[in-house]
ROFIGU-325113 format. One record per residue: residue in three letters; z, x, y of N, C-alpha, C in turn; residue number from 1. Coordinates in Angstrom, 2 decimals. Layout:
<atom rest="ALA" n_zz="Z" n_xx="X" n_yy="Y" ca_zz="Z" ca_xx="X" ca_yy="Y" c_zz="Z" c_xx="X" c_yy="Y" nr="NUM"/>
...
//
This chain:
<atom rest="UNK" n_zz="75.46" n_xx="99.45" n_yy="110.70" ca_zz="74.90" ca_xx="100.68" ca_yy="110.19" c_zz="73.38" c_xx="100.66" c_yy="110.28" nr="1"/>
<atom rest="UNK" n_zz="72.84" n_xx="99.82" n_yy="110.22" ca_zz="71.20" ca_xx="99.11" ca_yy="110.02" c_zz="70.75" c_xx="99.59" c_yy="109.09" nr="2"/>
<atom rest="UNK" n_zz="69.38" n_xx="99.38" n_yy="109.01" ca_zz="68.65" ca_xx="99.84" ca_yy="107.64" c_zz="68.29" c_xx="101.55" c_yy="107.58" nr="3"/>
<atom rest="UNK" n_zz="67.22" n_xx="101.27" n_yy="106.74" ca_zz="67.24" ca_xx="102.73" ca_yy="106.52" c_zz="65.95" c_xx="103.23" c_yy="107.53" nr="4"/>
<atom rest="UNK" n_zz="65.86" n_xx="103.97" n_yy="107.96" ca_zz="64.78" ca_xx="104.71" ca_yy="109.24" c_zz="63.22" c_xx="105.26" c_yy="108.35" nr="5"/>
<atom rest="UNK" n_zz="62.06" n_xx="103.90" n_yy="109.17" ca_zz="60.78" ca_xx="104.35" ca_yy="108.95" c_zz="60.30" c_xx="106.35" c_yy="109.34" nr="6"/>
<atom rest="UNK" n_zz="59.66" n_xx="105.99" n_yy="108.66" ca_zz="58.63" ca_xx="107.28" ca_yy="109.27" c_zz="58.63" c_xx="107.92" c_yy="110.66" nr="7"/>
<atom rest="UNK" n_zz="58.57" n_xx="106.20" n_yy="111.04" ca_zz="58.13" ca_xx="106.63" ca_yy="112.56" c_zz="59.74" c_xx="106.45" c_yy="113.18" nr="8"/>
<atom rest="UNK" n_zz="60.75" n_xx="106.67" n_yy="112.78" ca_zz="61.84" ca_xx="107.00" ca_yy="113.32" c_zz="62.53" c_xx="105.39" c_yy="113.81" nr="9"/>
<atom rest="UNK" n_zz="61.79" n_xx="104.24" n_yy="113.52" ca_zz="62.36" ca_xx="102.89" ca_yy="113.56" c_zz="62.85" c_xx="102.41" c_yy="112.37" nr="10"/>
<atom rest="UNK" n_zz="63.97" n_xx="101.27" n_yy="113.00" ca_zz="64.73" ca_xx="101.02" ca_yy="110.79" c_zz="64.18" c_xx="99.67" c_yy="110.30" nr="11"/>
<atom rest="UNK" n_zz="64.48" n_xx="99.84" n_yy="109.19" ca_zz="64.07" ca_xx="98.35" ca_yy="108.94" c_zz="65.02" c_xx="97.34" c_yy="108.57" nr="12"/>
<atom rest="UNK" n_zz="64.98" n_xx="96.15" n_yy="108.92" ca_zz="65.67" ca_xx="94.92" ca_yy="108.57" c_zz="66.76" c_xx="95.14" c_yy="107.54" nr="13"/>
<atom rest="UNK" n_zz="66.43" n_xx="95.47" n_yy="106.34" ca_zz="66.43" ca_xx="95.00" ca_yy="104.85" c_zz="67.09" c_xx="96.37" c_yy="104.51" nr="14"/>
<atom rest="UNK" n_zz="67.80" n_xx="96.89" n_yy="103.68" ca_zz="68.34" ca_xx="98.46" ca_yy="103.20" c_zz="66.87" c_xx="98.27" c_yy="101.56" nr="15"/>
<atom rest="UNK" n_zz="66.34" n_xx="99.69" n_yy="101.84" ca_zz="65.62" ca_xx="99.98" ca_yy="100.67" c_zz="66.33" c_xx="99.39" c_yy="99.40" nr="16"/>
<atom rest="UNK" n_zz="67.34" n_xx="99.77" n_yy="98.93" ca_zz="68.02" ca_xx="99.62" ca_yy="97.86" c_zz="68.52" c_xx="97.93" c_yy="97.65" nr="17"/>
<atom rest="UNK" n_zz="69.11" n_xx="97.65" n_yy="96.75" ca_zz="69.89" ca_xx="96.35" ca_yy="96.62" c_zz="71.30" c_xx="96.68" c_yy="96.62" nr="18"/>
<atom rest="UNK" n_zz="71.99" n_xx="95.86" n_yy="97.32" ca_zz="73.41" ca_xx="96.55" ca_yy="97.08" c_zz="74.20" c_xx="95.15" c_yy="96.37" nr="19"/>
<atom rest="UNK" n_zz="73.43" n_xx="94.90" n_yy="95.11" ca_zz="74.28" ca_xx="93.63" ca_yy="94.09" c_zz="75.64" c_xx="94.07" c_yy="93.25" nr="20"/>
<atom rest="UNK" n_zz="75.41" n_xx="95.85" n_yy="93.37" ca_zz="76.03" ca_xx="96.62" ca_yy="92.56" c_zz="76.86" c_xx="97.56" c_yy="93.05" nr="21"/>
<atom rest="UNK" n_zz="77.17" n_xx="96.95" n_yy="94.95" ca_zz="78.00" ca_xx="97.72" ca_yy="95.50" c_zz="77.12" c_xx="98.56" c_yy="96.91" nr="22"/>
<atom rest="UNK" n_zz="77.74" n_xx="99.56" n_yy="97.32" ca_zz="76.91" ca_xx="100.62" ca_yy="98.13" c_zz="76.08" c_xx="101.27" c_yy="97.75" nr="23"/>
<atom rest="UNK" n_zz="74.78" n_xx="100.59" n_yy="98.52" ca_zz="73.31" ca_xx="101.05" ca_yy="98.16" c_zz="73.41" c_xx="102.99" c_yy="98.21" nr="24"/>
<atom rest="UNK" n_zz="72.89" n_xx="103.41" n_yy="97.19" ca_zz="72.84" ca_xx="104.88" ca_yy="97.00" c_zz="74.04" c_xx="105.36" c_yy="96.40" nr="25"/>
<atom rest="UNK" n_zz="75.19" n_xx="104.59" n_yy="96.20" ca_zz="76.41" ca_xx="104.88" ca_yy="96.17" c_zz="76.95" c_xx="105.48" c_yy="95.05" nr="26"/>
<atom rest="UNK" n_zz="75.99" n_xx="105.44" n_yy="94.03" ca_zz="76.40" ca_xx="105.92" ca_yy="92.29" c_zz="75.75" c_xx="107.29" c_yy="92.66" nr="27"/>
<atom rest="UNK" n_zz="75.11" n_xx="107.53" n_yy="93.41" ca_zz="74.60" ca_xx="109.41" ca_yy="92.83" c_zz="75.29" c_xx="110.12" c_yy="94.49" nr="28"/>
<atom rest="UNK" n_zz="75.33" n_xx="109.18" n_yy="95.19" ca_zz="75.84" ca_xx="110.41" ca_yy="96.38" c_zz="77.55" c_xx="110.16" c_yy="96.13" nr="29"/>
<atom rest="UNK" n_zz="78.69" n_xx="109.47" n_yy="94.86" ca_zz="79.96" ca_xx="109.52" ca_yy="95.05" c_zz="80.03" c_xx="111.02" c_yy="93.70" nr="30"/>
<atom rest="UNK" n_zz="79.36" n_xx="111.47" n_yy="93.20" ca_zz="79.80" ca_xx="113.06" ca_yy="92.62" c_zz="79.90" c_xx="113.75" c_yy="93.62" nr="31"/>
<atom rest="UNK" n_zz="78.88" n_xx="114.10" n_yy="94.50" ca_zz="79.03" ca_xx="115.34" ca_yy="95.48" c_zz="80.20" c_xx="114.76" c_yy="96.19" nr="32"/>
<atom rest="UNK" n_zz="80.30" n_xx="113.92" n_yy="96.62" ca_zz="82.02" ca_xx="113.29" ca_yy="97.46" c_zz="82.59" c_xx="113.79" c_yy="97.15" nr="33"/>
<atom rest="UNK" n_zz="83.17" n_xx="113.64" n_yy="95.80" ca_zz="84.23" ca_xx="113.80" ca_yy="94.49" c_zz="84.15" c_xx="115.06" c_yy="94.38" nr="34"/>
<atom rest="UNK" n_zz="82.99" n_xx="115.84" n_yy="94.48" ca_zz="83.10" ca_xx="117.29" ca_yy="94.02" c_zz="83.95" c_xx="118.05" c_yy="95.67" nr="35"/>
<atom rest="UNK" n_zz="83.43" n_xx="117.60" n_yy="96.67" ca_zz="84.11" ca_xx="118.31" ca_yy="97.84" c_zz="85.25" c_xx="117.64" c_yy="98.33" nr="36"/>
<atom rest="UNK" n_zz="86.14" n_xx="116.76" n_yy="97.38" ca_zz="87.27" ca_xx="116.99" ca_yy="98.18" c_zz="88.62" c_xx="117.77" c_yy="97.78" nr="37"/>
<atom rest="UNK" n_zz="88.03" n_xx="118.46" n_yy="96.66" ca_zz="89.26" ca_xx="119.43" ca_yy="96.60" c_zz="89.37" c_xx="120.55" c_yy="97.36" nr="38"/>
<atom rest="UNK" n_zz="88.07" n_xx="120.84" n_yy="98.24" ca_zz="88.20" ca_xx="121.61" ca_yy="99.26" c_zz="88.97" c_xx="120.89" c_yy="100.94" nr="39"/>
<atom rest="UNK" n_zz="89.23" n_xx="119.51" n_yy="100.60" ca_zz="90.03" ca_xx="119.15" ca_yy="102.08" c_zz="91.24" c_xx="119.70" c_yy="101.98" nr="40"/>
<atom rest="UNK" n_zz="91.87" n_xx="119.42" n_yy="103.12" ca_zz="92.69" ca_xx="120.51" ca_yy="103.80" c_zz="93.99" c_xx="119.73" c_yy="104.20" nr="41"/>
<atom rest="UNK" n_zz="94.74" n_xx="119.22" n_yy="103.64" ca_zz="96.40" ca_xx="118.41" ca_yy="103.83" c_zz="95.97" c_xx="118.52" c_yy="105.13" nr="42"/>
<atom rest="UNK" n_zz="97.07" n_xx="117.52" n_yy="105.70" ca_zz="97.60" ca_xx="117.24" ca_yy="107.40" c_zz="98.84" c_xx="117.05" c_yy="106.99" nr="43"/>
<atom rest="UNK" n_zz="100.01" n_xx="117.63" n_yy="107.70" ca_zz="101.28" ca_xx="118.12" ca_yy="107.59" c_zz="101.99" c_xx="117.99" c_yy="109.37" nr="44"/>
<atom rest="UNK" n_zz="102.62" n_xx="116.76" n_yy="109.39" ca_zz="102.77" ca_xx="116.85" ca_yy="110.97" c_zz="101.62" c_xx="117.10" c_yy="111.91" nr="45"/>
<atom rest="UNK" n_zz="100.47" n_xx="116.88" n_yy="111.54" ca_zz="99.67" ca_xx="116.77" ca_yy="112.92" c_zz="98.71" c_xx="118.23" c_yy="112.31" nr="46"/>
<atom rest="UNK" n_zz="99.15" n_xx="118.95" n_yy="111.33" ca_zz="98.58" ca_xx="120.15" ca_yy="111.34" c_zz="98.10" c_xx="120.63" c_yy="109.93" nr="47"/>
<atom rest="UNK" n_zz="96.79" n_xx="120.88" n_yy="110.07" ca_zz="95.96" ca_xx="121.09" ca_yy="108.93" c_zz="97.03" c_xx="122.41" c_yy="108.47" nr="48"/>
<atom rest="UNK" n_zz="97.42" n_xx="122.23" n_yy="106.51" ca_zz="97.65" ca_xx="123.08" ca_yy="106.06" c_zz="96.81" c_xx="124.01" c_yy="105.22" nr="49"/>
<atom rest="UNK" n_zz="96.72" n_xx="125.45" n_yy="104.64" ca_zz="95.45" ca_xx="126.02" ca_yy="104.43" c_zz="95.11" c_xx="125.86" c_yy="103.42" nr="50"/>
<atom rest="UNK" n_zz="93.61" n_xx="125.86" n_yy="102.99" ca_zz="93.16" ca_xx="125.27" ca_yy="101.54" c_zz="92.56" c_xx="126.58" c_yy="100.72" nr="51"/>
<atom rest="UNK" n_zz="93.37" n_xx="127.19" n_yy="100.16" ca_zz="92.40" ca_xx="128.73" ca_yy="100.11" c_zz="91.20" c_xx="128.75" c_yy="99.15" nr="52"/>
<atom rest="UNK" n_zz="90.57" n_xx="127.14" n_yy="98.16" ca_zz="89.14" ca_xx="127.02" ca_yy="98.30" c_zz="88.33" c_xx="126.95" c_yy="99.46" nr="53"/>
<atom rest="UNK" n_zz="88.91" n_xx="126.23" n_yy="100.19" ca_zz="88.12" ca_xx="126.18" ca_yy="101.59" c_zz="88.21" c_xx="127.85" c_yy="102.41" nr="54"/>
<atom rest="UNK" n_zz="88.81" n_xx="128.16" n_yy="102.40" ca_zz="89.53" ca_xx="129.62" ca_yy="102.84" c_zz="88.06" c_xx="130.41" c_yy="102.25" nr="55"/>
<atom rest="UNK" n_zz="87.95" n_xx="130.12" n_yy="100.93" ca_zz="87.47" ca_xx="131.18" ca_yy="100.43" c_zz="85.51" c_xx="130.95" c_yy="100.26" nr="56"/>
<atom rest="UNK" n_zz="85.05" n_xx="129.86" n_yy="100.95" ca_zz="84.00" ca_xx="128.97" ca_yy="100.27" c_zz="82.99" c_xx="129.53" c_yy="101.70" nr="57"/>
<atom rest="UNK" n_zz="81.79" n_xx="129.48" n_yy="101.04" ca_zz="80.88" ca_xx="130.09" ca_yy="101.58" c_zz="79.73" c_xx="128.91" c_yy="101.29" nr="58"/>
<atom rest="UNK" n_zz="79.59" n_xx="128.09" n_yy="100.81" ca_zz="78.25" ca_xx="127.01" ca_yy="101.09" c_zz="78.36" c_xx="126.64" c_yy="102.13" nr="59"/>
<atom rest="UNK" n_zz="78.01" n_xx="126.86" n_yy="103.08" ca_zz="77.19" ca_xx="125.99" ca_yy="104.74" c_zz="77.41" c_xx="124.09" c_yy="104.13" nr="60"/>
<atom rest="UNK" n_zz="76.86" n_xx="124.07" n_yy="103.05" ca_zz="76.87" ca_xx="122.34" ca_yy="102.93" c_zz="78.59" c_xx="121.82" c_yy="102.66" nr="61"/>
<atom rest="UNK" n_zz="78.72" n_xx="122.35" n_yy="102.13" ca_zz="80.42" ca_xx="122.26" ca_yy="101.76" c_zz="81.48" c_xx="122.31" c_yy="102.64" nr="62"/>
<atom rest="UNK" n_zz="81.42" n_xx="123.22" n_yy="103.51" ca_zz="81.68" ca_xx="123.78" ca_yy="104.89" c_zz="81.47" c_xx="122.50" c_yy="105.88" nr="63"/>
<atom rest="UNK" n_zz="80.16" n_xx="122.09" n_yy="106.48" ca_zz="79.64" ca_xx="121.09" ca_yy="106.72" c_zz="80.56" c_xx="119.46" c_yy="106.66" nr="64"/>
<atom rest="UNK" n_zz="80.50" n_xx="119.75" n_yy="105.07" ca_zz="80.89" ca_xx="118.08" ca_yy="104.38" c_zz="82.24" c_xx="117.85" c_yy="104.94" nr="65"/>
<atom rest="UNK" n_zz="82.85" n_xx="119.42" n_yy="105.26" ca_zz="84.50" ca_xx="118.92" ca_yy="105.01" c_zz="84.82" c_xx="119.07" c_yy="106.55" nr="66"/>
<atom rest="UNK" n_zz="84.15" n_xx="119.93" n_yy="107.38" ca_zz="84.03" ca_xx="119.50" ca_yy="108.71" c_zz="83.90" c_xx="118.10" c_yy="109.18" nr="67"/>
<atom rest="UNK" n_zz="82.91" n_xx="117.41" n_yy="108.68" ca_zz="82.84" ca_xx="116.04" ca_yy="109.04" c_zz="84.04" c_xx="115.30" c_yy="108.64" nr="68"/>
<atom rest="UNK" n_zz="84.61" n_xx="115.35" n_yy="107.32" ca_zz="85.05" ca_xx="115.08" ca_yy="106.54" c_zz="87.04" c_xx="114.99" c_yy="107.97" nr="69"/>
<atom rest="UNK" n_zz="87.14" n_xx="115.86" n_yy="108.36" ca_zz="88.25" ca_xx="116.34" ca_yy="108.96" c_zz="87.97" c_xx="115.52" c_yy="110.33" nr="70"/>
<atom rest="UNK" n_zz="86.54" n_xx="115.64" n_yy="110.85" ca_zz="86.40" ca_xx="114.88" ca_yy="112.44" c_zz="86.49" c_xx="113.15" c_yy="112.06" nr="71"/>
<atom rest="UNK" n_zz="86.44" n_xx="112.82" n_yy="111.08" ca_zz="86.08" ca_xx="111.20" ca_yy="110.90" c_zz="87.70" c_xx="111.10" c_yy="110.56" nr="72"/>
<atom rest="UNK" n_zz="88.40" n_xx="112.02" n_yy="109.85" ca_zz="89.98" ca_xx="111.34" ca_yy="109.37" c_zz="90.46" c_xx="111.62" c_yy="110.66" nr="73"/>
<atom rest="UNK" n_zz="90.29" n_xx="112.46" n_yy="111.78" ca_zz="91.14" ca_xx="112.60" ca_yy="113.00" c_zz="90.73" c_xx="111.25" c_yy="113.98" nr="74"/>
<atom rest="UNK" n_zz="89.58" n_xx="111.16" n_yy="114.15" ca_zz="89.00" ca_xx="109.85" ca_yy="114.76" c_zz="89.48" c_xx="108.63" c_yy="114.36" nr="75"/>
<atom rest="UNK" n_zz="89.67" n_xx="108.71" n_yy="112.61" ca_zz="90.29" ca_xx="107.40" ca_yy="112.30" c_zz="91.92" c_xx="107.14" c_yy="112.79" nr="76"/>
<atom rest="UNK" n_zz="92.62" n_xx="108.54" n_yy="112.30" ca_zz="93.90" ca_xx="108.50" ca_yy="112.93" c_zz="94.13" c_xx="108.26" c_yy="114.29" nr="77"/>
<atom rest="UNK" n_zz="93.68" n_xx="108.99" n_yy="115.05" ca_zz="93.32" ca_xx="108.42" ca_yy="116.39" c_zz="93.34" c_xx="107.08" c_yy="116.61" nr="78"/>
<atom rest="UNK" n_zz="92.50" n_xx="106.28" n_yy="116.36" ca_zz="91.91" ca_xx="104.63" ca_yy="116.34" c_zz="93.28" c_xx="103.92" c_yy="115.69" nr="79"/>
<atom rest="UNK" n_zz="94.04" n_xx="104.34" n_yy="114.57" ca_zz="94.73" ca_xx="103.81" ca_yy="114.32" c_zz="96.24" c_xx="103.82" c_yy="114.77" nr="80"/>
<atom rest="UNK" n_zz="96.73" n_xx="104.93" n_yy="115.57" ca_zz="97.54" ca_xx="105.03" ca_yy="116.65" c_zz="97.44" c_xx="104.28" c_yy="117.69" nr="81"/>
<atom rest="UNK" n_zz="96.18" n_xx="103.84" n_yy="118.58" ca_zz="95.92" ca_xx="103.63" ca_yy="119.06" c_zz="96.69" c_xx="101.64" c_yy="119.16" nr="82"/>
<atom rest="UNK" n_zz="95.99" n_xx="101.29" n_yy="117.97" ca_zz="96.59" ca_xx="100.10" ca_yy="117.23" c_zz="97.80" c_xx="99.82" c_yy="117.32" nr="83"/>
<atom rest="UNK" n_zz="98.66" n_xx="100.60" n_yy="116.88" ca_zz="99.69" ca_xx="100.66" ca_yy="116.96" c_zz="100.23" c_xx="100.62" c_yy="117.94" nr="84"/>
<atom rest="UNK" n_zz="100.04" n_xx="101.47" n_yy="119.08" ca_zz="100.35" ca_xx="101.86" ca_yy="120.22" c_zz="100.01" c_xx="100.44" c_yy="120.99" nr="85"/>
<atom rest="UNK" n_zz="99.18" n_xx="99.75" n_yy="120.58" ca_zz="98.74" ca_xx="98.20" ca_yy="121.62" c_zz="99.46" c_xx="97.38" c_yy="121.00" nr="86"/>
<atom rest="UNK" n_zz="100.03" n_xx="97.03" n_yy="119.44" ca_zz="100.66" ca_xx="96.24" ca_yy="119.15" c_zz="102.20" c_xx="96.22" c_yy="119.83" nr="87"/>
<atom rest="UNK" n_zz="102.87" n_xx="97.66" n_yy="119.83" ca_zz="104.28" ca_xx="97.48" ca_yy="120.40" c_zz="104.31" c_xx="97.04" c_yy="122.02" nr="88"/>
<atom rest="UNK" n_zz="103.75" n_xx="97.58" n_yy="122.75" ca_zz="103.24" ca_xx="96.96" ca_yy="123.97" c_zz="103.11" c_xx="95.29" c_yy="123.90" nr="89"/>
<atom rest="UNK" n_zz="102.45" n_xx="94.54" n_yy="123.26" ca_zz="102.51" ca_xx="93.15" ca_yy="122.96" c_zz="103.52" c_xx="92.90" c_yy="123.13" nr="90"/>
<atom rest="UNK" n_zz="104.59" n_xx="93.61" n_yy="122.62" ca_zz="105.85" ca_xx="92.78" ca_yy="122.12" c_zz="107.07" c_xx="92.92" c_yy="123.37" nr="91"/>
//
């Protein structure tokens, strides 16, 4: 992941924070988490079912969060098929 990005757009070594207490930043950015995932959206056979908070939600950031939120669980599913798919082959 590396550190966190100077000024001048280079990172540094070291993460600003200490992480003795877990994931650095991790106590104030896990509310907003927590607050947007009742807007995710089931997967039902392969197929997003409808969330009519999300349906109905108009923040750009929220919108945003759960977009990402949907490309990183398909990517992971992906990756983890994938796994699967090389283990039976092994055999």
């Amino acid at each position: 992941m590396g550190g966190q990005p100077d000024d001048d757009g280079s990172e540094e070594d070291e993460p600003i924070e200490s992480n003795e207490d877990g994931c650095p930043g991790g106590w104030y950015r896990t509310e907003f988490a927590a607050s947007v995932r009742r807007y995710y959206r089931p997967v039902s056979e392969g197929v997003y079912s409808p969330n009519l908070l999300l349906d109905r939600c108009e923040d750009r950031l929220v919108l945003d969060a759960v977009a990402y939120y949907e490309l990183e669980r398909a990517r992971h599913r992906a990756w983890a098929d994938r796994q699967i798919q090389q283990q039976r082959a092994r055999r």
